[in-house]
Every structure is written in C-alpha cells, then in structure tokens.
C-alpha positions in Angstrom: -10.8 -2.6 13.9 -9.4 -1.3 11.1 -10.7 -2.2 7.5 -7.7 -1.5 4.7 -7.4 -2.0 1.0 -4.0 -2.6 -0.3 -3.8 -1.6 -4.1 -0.4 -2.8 -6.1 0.6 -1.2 -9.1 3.3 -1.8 -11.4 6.2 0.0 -10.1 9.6 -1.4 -8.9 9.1 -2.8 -5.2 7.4 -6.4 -5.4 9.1 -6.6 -2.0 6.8 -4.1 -0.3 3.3 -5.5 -0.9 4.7 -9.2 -0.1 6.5 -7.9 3.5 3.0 -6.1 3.9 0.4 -8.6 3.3 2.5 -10.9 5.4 2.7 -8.4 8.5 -0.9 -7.9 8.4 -1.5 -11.7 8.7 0.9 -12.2 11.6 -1.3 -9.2 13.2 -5.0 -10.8 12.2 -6.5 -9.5 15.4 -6.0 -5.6 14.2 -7.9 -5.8 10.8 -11.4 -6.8 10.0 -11.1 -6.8 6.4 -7.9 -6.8 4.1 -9.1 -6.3 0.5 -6.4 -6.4 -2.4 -6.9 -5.3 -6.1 -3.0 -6.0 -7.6 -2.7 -4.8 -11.3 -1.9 -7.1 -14.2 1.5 -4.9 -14.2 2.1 -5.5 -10.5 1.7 -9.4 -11.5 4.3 -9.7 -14.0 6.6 -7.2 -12.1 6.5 -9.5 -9.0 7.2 -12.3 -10.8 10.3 -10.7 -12.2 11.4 -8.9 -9.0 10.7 -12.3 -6.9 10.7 -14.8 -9.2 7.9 -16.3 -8.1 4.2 -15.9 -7.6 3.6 -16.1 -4.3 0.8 -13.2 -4.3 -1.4 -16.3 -5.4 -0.8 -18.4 -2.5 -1.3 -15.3 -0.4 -4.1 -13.4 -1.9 -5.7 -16.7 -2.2 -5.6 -18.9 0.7 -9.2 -19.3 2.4 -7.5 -19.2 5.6 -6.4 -15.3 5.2 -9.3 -14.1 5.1 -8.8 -11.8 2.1 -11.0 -10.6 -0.5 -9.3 -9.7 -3.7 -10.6 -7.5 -6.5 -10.4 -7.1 -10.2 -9.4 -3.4 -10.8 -12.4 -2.9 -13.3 -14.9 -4.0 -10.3 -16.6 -0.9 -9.0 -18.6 -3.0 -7.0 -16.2 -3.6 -4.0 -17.4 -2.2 -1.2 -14.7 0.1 -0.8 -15.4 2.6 -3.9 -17.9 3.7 -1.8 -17.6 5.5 1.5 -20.8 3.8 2.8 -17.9 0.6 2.7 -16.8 2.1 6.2 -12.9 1.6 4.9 -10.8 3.4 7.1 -7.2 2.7 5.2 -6.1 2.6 2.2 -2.3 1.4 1.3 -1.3 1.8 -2.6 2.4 -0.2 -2.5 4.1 0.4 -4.7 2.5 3.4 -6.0 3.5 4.2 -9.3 3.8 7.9 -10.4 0.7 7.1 -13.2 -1.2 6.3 -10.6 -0.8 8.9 -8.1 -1.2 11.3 -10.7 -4.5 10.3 -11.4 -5.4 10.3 -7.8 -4.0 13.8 -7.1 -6.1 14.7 -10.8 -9.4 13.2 -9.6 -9.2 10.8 -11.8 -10.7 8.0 -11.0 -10.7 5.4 -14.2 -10.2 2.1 -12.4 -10.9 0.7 -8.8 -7.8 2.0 -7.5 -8.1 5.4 -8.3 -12.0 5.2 -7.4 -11.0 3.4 -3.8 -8.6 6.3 -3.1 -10.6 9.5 -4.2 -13.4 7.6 -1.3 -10.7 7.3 1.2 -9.6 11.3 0.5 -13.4 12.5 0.3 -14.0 10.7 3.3 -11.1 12.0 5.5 -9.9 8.4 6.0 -6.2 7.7 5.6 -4.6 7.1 2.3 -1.2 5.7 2.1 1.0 6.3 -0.3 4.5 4.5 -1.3 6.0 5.9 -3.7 9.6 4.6 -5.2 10.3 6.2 -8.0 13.3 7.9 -8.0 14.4 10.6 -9.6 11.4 12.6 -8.8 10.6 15.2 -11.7 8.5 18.7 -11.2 5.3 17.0 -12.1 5.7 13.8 -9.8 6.5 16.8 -7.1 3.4 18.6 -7.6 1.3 15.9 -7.9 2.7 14.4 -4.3 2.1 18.2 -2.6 -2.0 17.8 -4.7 -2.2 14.4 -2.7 -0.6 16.0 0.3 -2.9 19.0 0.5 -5.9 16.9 0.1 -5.3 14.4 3.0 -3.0 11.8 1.7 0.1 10.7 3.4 3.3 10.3 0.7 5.8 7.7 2.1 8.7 7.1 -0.3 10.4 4.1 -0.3 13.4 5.3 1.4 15.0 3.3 3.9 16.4 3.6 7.1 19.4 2.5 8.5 19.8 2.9 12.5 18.3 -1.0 13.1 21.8 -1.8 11.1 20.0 -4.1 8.5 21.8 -7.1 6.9 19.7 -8.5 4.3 17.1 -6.8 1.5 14.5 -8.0 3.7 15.3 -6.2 6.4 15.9 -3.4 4.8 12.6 -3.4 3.1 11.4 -4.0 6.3 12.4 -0.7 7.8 10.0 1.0 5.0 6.9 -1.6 5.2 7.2 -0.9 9.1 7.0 2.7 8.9 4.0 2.2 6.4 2.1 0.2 8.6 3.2 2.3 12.0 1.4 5.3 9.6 -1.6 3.1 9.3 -2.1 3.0 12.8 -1.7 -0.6 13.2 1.1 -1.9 16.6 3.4 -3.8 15.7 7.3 -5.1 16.7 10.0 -3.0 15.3 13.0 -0.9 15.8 12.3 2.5 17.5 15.0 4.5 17.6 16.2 5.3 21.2 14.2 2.6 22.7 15.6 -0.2 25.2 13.6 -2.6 23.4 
C-alpha cells in the first residue's frame, strides 16, 4: 500500500493537484495515507486559476481520510524516513522549489519531505510547468534527476483526442500517477481498451 505526500506550490496549474487528489480518492483502496502540505501561494493561485476553493472541502472532509500539513511542521511523519513514505508528488512544482530540493535545501516541510524521499531511494515526483525553461531550471532538473527524482513536465498529450481542459489535464495527472505506481483507467496508446 502505498503512502504519498502531495506538496502544492505556487506555480501555474491549480488544475493538477485538484484532478490528483480526486483520482486518488476514487482509487482509496491503493493508498494508506494521503498527506498534503499546500503553500499559502498554492492557495491563492487556486483560487484565481479555479475560482473557487475547493482544496478546503477536499483536504478537509473527514471522510477522505487525509492529513494535511502546515509547511513549517517538521513534525509530520514524513520528514523523516522512519515515516515509511514511499511517494512523494510536488504538483505543481515551482522552479524555487525544485531548486532548493536539487540544492539540499531543505527550509520548509516540502523541501525536508523530498530530500527524505531522495535519501531514502523512494520515489519523488516532480511536475514541473514552467515554461520557458532557462540554464539554471535545466541544471537543477538533471541535480534532481541524477539523485533519484523523476522530472514530469506538465506537457500534455494528445493521442486520447481530448475535448475539454479537464481532459487534457488529465492526460498529465494520469501519467503522474501511472509514474507513482498506482493502476488506474486511462488511455494507453495502442490498446483495444
């Protein structure tokens, strides 16, 4: 059973996190734990990107069963490997933050959660969406690279012929949790399915 923190930052993509909190619920019986830490700057760009603040109802909801985390609280379980966390998702990961990570810098829960997961050999997950990328964003994503991390840019695909922004997030949230290990229903390419 897999035990995964999903961190949110502040970049663009509000979309992600939402499509991937909600896949992970409709596939309960893969997870034992879900634990979120969301940024103040992931709050207020959801809001804007969604216009709404459904990350309360989800994050919240006794019923989900998941924990949620202040990123100043290094006492979750998971910023220690004795935690047993296996995966960790940052979506969207900003470029700030991956730098740190791929600098060993680890100044808040997020950045403490995913030097464990690399120090650990567990799987980190990373979804990047900037775009352009510059030299330094480049060479921070080969740091994390070399060191274990998986980088996953926010690039969709196009062969399940898509029709709405949901869908088309969906081909990136899907490949992000295929990468986690986890089964779920999607579009594989050549499949009779």
């Amino acid at each position: 059973m897999h035990k995964i923190v999903l961190a949110v930052t502040g970049a663009s993509g509000s979309i992600y996190p939402k499509q991937i909190i909600e896949k992970l619920l409709s596939i309960h019986d893969q997870w034992q734990e879900l634990a979120v830490v969301m940024t103040d700057n992931a709050k207020q760009v959801w809001e804007t990107e969604l216009d709404n603040k459904d990350y309360e109802r989800l994050l919240h909801d006794p019923a989900h069963h998941i924990t949620t985390w202040s990123v100043k609280d290094f006492l979750a379980p998971f910023a220690s490997g004795s935690g047993k966390f296996n995966t960790m998702i940052i979506a969207p990961c900003s470029m700030g933050t991956l730098g740190r990570i791929a600098n060993g810098v680890s100044s808040d829960l997020i950045t403490r959660a995913a030097d464990v997961i690399l120090k650990e050999r567990r799987k980190l997950i990373c979804l990047v969406r900037d775009t352009p990328y510059n030299l330094i964003h480049i060479r921070n994503m080969e740091t994390l690279t070399l060191a274990g991390g998986i980088i996953c840019p926010a690039t969709p695909s196009f062969y399940s012929k898509p029709t709405t922004i949901e869908e088309v997030a969906a081909t990136v949230t899907d490949r992000v949790l295929d990468l986690a290990g986890l089964d779920i229903k999607t579009f594989r390419w050549g499949s009779s399915e």
